[in-house]
C-alpha positions as a printed NumPy array, in Angstrom:
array([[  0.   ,   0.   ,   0.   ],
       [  2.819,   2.364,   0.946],
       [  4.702,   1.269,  -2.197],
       [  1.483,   1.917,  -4.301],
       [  1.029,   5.637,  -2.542],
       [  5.211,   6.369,  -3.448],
       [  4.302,   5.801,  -7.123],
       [  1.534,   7.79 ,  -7.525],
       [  3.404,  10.369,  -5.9  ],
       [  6.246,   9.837,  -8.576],
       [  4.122,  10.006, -11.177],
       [  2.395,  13.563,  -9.852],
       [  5.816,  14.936,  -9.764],
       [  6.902,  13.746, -13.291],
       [  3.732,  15.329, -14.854],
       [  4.215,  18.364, -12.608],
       [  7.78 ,  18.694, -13.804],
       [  6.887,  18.224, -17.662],
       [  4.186,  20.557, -17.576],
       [  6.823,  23.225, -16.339],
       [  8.956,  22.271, -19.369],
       [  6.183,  23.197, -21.714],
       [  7.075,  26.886, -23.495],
       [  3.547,  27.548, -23.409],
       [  2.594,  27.64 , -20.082],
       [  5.519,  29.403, -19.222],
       [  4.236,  32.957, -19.151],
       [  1.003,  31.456, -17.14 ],
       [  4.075,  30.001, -15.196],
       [  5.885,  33.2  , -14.307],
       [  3.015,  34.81 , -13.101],
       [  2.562,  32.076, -10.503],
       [  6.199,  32.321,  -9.439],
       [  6.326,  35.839,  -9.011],
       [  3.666,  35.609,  -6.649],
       [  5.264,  32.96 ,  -4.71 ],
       [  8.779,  34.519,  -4.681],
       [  6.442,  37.542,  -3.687],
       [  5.092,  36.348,  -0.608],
       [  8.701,  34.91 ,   0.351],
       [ 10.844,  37.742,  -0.239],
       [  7.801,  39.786,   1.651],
       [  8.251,  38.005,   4.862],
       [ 12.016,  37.3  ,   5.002],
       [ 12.162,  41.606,   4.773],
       [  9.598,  42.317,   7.286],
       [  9.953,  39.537,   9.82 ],
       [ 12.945,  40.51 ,  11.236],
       [ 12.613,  44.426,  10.774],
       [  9.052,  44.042,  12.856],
       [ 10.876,  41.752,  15.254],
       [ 13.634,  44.641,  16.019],
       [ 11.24 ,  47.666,  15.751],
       [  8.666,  46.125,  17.924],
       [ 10.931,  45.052,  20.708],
       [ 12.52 ,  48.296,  20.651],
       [  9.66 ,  50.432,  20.473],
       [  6.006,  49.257,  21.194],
       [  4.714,  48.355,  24.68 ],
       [  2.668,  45.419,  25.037],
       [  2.315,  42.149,  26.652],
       [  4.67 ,  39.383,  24.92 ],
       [  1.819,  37.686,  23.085],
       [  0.425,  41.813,  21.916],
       [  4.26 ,  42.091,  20.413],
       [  3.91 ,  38.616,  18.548],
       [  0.355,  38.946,  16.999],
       [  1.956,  42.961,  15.619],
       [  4.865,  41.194,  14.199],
       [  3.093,  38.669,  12.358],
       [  0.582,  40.883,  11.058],
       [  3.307,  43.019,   9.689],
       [  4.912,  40.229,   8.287],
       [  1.741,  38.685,   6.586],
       [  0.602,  42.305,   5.087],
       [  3.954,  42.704,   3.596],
       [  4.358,  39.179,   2.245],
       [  0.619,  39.274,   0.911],
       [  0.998,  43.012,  -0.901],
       [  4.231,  41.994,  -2.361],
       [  2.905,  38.57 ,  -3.465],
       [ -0.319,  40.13 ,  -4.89 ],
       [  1.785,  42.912,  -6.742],
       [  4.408,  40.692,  -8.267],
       [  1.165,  38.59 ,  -9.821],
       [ -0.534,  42.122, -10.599],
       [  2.485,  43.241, -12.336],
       [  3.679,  40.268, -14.255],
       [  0.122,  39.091, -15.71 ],
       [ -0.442,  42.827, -17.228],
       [  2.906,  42.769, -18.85 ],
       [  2.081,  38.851, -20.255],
       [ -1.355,  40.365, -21.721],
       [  0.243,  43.375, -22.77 ],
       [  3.143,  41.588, -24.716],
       [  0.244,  38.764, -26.238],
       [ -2.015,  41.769, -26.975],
       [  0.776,  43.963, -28.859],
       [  2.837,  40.958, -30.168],
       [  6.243,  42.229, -28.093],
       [  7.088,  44.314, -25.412],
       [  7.62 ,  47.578, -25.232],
       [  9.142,  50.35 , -22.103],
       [  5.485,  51.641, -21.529],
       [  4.079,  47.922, -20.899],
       [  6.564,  47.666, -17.699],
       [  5.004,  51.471, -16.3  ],
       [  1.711,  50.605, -17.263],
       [  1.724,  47.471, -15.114],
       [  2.923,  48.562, -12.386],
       [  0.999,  51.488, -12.007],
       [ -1.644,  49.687, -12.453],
       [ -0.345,  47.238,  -9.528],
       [  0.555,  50.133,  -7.167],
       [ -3.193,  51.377,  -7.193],
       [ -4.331,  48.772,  -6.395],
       [ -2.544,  46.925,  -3.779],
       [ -0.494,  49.76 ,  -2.54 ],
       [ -2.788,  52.433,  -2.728],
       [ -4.213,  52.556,   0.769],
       [ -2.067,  54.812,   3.429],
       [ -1.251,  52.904,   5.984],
       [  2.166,  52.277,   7.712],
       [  3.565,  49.469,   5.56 ],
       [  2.696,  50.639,   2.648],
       [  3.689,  53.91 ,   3.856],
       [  7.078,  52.697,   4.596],
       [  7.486,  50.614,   1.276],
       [  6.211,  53.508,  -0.991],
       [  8.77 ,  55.957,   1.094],
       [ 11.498,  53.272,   0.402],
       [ 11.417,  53.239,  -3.34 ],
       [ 10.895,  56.75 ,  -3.341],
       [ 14.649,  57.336,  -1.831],
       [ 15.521,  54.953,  -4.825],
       [ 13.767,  56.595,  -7.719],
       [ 15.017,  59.945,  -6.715],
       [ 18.986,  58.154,  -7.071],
       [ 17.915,  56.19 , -10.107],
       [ 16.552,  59.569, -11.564],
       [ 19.409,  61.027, -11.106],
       [ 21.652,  58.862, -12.03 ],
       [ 19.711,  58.186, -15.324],
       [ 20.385,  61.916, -16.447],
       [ 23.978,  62.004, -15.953],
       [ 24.114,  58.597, -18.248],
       [ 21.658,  60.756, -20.907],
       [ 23.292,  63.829, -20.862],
       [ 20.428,  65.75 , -19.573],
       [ 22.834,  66.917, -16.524],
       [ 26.535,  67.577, -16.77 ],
       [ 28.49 ,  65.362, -15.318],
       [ 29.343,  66.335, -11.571],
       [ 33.152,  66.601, -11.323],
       [ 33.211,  65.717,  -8.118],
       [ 31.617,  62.712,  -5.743],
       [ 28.116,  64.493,  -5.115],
       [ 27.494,  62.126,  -2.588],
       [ 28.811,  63.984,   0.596],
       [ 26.654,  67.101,  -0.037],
       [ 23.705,  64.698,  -0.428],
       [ 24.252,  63.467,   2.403],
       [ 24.451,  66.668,   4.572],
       [ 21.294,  67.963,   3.291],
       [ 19.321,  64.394,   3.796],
       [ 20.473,  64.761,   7.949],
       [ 20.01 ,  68.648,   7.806],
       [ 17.095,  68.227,   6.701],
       [ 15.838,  65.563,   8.466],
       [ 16.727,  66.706,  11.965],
       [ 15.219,  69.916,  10.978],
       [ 12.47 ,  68.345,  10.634],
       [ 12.532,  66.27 ,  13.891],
       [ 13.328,  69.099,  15.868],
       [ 10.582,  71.668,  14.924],
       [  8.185,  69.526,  12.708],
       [  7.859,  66.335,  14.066],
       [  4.283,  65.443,  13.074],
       [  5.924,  65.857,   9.416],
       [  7.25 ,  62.405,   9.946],
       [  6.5  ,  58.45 ,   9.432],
       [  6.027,  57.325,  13.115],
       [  8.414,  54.632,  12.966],
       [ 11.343,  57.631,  12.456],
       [  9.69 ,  59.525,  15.297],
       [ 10.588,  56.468,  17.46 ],
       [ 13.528,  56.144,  16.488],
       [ 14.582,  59.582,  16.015],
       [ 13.483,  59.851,  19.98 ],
       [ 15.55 ,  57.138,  21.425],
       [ 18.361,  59.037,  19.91 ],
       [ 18.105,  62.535,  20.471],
       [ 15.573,  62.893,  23.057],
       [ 15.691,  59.736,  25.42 ],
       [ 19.598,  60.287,  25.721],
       [ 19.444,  63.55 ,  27.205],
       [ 17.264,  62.011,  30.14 ],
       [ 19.083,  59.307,  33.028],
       [ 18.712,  59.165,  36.836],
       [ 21.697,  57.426,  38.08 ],
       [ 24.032,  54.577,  36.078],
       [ 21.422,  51.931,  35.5  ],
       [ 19.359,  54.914,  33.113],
       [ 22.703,  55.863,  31.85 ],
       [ 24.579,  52.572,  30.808],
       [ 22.269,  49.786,  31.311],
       [ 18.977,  50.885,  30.384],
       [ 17.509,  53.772,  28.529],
       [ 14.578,  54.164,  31.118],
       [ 14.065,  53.245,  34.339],
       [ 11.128,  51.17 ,  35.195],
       [ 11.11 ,  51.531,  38.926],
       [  9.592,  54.733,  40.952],
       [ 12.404,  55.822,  42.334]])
């Protein structure tokens, strides 16, 4: 009986495996993996980032903490999974509808895609949509020199980039605060504000706040 179940388990994996071999279900295919390297790729970023941040920063009872991080996790895995599928299906219909792919097809797509399963404001999307934003802006730039549509810069802009990001930034923590994604608030406050504050050593070395009433 075992023997019999091994087989038919064989022969499910040999017809799996030859349909992926077939050209034309590949597209069909791609779509399929995209999602599931989508809902991978999602969770191996945000597990560990909501692990860190919500240790750090959120109160909560140890079972509050777990249920946040895996609900972070599971939005981010799902969005990117459902985007990667968005994406890639519009630019298989595109290229089948057209009869080869053109620049447009790839911006199309993925505006498309961005609608609609980034398009509600809330803090992981926020913090994805902020995150490519950074690298557009570079990409952008960098994309001009290459064109010719900026002079090259004869020296390593990077430096002066740099000092106007943290100028700017601080700037903004200082005197605008409310400007800014909450997760940079926190962590813009356990630097600069919770370090001018300690009681005795335990505040100032060992812990950043003390729990006690003393």
């Amino acid at each position: 009986m075992a023997g019999g179940g091994g087989d038919a388990v064989r022969a499910l994996l040999r017809a799996a495996n030859a349909i992926l071999q077939q050209r034309r279900y590949r597209a069909a295919l791609a779509v399929l993996k995209g999602f599931r390297n989508g809902a991978v790729y999602g969770a191996k970023i945000r597990a560990p980032h909501a692990l860190v941040m919500t240790f750090l920063f959120k109160s909560g009872s140890l079972r509050e903490k777990l249920k946040s991080i895996a609900q972070a996790t599971y939005t981010h895995s799902r969005n990117l999974a459902y985007f990667v599928f968005t994406y890639k299906g519009l630019m298989a219909l595109q290229s089948r509808l057209q009869g080869k792919k053109i620049p447009f097809h790839s911006f199309f797509a993925a505006c498309i895609g961005g609608w609609l399963v980034f398009g509600e404001n809330n803090p992981i999307n926020s913090q994805i949509i902020m995150y490519l934003l950074s690298r557009i802006l570079f990409g952008l730039s960098r994309l001009a020199v290459e064109k010719g549509y900026i002079p090259q810069p004869k020296q390593d802009p990077f430096p002066l980039v740099a000092a106007l990001i943290w100028g700017t930034v601080l700037w903004l923590f200082e005197y605008h605060r409310q400007t800014l994604q909450p997760s940079l608030q926190s962590s813009m406050t356990y630097l600069y504000d919770d370090s001018n504050v300690w009681h005795d050593i335990s505040d100032f070395l060992i812990y950043n706040k003390r729990t006690d009433n003393k």
